[in-house]
N, C-alpha and C positions, 0 to 999 in steps of 0.2 A: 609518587608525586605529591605535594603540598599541596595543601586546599586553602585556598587565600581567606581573610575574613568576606570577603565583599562577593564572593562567588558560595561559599558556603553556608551565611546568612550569621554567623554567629562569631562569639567574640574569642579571639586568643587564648592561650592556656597560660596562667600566671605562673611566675619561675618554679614557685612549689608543687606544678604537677596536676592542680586541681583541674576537675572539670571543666570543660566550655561553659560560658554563660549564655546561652540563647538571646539572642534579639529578635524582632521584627524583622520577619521576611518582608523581602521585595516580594509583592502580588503583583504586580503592574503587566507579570506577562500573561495574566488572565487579561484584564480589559484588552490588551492587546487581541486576543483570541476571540473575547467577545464582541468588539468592532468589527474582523473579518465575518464573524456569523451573522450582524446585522446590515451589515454591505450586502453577504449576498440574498440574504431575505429579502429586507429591500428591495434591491433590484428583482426577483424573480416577483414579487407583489405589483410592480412597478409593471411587468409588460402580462402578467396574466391578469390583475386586475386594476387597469391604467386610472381607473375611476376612483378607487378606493385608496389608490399610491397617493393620489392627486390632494385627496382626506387628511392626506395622514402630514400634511407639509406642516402642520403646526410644532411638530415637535421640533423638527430642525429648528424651525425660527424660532421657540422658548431657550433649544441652548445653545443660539447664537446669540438671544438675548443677556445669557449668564456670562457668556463670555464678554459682550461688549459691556457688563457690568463691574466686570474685574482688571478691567485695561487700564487705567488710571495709576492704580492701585500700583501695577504690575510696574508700569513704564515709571514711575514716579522712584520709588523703592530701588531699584536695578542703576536708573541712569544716577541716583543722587552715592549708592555705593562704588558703581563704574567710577564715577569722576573720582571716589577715595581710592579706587585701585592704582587709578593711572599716575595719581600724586605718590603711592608708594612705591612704585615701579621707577618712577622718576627719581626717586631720591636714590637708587642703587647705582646712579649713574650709564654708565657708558653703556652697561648689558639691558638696563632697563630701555632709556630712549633709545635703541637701537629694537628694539622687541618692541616694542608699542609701536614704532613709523613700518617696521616689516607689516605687522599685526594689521593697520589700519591701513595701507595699501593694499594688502591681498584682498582683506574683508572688500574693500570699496570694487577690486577689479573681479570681483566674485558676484557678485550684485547686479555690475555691468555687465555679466557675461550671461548674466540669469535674463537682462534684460533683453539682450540680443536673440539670445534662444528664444527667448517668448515672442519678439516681435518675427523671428522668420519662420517658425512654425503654427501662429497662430490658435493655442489650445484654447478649447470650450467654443471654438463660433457653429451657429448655428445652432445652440440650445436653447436660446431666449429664455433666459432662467426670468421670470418673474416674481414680483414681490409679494409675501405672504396678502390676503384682502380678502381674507376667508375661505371657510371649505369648501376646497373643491370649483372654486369659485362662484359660489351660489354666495346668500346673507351669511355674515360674519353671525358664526356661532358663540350666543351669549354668554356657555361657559370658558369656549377658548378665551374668550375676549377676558373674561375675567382673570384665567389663570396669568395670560399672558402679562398683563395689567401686573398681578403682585410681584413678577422681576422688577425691581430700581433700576432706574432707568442710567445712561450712561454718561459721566464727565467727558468734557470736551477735553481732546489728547494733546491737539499743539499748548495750550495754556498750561496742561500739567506737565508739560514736556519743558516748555522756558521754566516755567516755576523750578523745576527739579534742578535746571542746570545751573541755578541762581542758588538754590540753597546746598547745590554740592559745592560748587568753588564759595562759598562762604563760610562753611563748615570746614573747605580744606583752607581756607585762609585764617581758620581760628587754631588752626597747631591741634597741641594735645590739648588743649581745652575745647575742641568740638567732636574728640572721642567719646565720650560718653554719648553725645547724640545720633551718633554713626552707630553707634551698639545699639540704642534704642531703635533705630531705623530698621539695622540687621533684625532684632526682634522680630517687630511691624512685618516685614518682609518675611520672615519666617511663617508669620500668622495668614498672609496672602497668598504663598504657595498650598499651604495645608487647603487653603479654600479652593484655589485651582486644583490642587486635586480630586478633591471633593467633585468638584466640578467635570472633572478629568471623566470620572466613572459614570456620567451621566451622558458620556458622548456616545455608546451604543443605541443608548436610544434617538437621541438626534440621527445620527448616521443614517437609523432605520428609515427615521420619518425624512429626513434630504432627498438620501439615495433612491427611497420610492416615489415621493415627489416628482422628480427629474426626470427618470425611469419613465413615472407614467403618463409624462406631458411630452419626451421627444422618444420616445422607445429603445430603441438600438444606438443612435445619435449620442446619448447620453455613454453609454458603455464606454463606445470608442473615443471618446472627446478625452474621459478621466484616464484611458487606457494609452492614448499618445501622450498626456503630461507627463503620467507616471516613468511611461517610456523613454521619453526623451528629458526630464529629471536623471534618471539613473545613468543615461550615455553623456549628459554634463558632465555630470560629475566623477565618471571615468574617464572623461577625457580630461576633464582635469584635474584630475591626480597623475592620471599618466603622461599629459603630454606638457600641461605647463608645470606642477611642482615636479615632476620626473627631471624637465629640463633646467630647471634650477638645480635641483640638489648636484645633476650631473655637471651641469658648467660651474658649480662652485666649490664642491666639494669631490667630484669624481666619481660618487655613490652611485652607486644604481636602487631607481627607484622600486624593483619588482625584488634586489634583493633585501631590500628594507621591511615592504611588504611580506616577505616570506618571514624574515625577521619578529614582525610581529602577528605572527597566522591567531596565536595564540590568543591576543588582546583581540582581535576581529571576530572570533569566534564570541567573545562575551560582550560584545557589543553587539553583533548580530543577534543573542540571547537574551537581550535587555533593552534594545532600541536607545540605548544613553552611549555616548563615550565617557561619561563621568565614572563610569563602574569600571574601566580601566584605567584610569589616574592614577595609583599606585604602582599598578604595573609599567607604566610609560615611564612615570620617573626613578623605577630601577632599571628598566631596559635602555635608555637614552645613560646614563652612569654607568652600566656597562658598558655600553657602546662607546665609549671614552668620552662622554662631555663632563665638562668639568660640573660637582656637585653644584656651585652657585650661578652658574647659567642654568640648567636644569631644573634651579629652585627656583631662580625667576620668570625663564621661558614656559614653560608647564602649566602653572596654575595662572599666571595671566593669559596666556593664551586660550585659558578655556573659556575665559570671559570676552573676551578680545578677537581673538582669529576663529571666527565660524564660518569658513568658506561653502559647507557646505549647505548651513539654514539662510546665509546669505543665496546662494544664488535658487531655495527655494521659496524664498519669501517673494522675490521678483516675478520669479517664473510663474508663481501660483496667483501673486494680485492680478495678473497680465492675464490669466485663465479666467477668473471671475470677473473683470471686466468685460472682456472679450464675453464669455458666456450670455452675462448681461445685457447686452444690446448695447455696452457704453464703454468704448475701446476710451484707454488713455493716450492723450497726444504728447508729444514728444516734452512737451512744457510740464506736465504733471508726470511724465516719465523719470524726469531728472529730479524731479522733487521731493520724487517719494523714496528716487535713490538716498537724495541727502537724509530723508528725514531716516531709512531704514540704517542710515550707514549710526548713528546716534542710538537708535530703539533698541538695536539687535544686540547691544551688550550686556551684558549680564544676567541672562537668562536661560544659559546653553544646558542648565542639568534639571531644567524640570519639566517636568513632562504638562506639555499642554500652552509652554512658554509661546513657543513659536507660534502656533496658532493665534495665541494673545498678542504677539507684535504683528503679526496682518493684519491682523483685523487691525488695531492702533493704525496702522499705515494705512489702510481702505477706510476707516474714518476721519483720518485728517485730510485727508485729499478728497474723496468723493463718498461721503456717508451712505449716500443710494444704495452701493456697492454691498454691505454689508450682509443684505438680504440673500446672496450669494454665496455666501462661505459656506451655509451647509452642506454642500457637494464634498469641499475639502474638507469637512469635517470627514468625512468616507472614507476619504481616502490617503490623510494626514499618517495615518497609521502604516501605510506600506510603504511611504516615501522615508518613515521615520530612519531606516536602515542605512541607507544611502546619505542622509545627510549626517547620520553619527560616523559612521565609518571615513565621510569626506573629512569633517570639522577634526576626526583624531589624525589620519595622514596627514592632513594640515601643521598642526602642531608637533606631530612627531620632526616631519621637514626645516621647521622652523627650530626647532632645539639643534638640529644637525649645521643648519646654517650659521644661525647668531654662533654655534662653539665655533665655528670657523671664522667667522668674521669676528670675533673676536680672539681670536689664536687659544680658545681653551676647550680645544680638542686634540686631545688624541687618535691623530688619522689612524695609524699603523693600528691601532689597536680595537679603530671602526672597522678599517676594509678586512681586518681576520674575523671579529665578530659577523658582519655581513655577508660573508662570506664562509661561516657555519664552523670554524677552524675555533671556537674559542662559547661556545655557546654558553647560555644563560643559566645561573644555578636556580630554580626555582625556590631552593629552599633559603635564599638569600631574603628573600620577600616577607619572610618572620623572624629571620633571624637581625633584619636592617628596619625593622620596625615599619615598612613602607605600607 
């Protein structure tokens, strides 16, 4: 079997044979291991020493401070590239605006359905998560206060939010003479994820100091509150893959969703190993090209979509603001429910492949509508890490669905040559994937 570049960590073998050139491994599934081990320290600190849990809340709130530090940053950079995607997707015509209006319907009714689950099951009430006011709630200790003090404090997000969308349709209204500034931006952006990262590695420790916090203020309370979000996160988001993109792909194309699934066991597998669907991107867009879509839907559906169709961080960004509301003693009413849809259905683009994004567009969304809120997120800091599965593997079924559609609705698919592939009579050459350059 072939070893891809992106699962093996290194680069191709050039035509003469020479050796591999080693790169930078992906690490990220250590912090992943090291979040679950400061979750359950945490919480075991949390109900044997409820007192010292209680001590320790500072740390959550330094890196939720880092985080609402780097929101701005984040949301400004994404939404001013987004608006350059969708003017270049527009300009391929028929396949692009047919993929962008799919793209931004799913997204919006993925959001709404996040929003429905959270309002009928209610996650996080009864926890009265309160807001950091020193340890332990005794006097604000003079060195937190200080540490806490050297984070930069945070930009206001609807301002850099219009700002962004004013300098991306102004930049996409200067043609190829606002390319250069759009490369400069791409740069910028590239420097703010390296910092999210950065940032990224510092969430075990948060994790610790939240999850024992919480832990040691409602006991068991807290366990089961993160234990039904989580729970009922993961049953959204199988039921919708199976019940509403199942039911499309079937009424429009005939496919069956579970053999599509089997179809790509393989890309599931590395995505369950990385927490990204970005590390299957190559492989989707030779499996959808086998699967008969024609090469330039495939090349347009794919990589917009990974910016565009995120059904699955869509309907946790909903479900999870609605937890930390609710947790907080300050449920959102129906009027800031629909607002923070609109504002998530704008935030959520362009951020789908870095690790730590998502978390950076809630918080963005729980600051523009209700700052109080903020105080809150360290919980999800906890627990952000085990939901990360479910929403990669929704956001890739999403996009895989939508390349099978658009070639249909567009007449450049190759049925006969899906239903043998989907149906195992025609399988996949693995070694296509070095030798097609993907």
């Amino acid at each position: 079997m072939a070893t891809t570049p992106e699962s093996a960590g290194v680069l191709d073998k050039d035509p003469n044979g020479s050796a591999e050139t080693p790169v930078k491994k992906d690490r990220t599934h250590w912090l992943y291991i090291m979040v679950i081990v400061a979750v359950v320290a945490g919480a075991t600190i949390g109900l044997v020493a409820p007192e010292l849990g209680k001590a320790l809340k500072p740390l959550g709130t330094g890196f939720v401070a880092l985080i609402k530090m780097i929101i701005a940053p984040v949301i400004f950079c994404t939404i001013v590239l987004g608006i350059g995607s969708i003017a270049k997707a527009a300009t391929v015509g028929k396949v692009g605006g047919l993929a962008l209006l799919y793209f931004i319907t799913m997204s919006t009714f993925a959001l709404a359905i996040g929003l429905f689950v959270g309002n009928l099951i209610h996650p996080g009430a009864g926890l009265k998560l309160e807001k950091y006011e020193g340890a332990a709630g005794g006097a604000e200790n003079a060195t937190v206060k200080f540490l806490l003090e050297l984070i930069p404090g945070d930009i206001p997000v609807l301002p850099t939010l219009v700002l962004a969308l004013f300098v991306g349709f102004a930049l996409q209204s200067m043609g190829k003479s606002g390319q250069p500034v759009l490369g400069a931006i791409k740069h910028i952006q590239a420097v703010v994820f390296r910092l999210m990262m950065m940032i990224m590695w510092i969430a075990p420790i948060g994790a610790f100091g939240a999850i024992a916090a919480v832990v040691g203020a409602t006991g068991w309370a807290a366990i089961g509150s993160m234990a039904i979000l989580m729970g009922a996160f993961y049953a959204t988001c199988a039921l919708f893959i199976i019940v509403i993109l199942g039911s499309l792909l079937r009424s429009v194309t005939g496919l069956n969703i579970f053999a599509l699934m089997k179809y790509l066991a393989r890309e599931y597998l590395l995505i369950f190993s990385t927490s990204s669907s970005e590390s299957a991107l190559p492989r989707l867009i030779a499996k959808m090209e086998h699967a008969g879509v024609s090469k330039p839907v495939v090349g347009i559906t794919v990589p917009t979509g990974y910016s565009f169709n995120l059904d699955g961080t869509a309907i946790y960004l909903t479900m999870s603001a609605l937890f930390v509301s609710t947790a907080m003693g300050m449920p959102m009413n129906i009027g800031e429910q629909i607002s923070l849809l609109v504002f998530m259905i704008i935030a959520s683009k362009g951020a789908a492949g870095v690790t730590g994004a998502g978390l950076a567009t809630l918080a963005a969304g729980l600051q523009s509508h209700r700052p109080e809120l903020l105080d809150g997120m360290g919980v999800i800091v906890g627990i952000d890490k085990f939901m990360s599965e479910a929403r990669a593997l929704t956001n890739f079924t999403g996009n895989a669905v939508a390349t099978l559609l658009i070639g249909k609705w567009t007449k450049e698919i190759d049925m006969e040559q899906a239903r043998e592939v989907l149906a195992g009579n025609r399988p996949f050459d693995e070694l296509s994937l070095t030798a097609n350059e993907h």
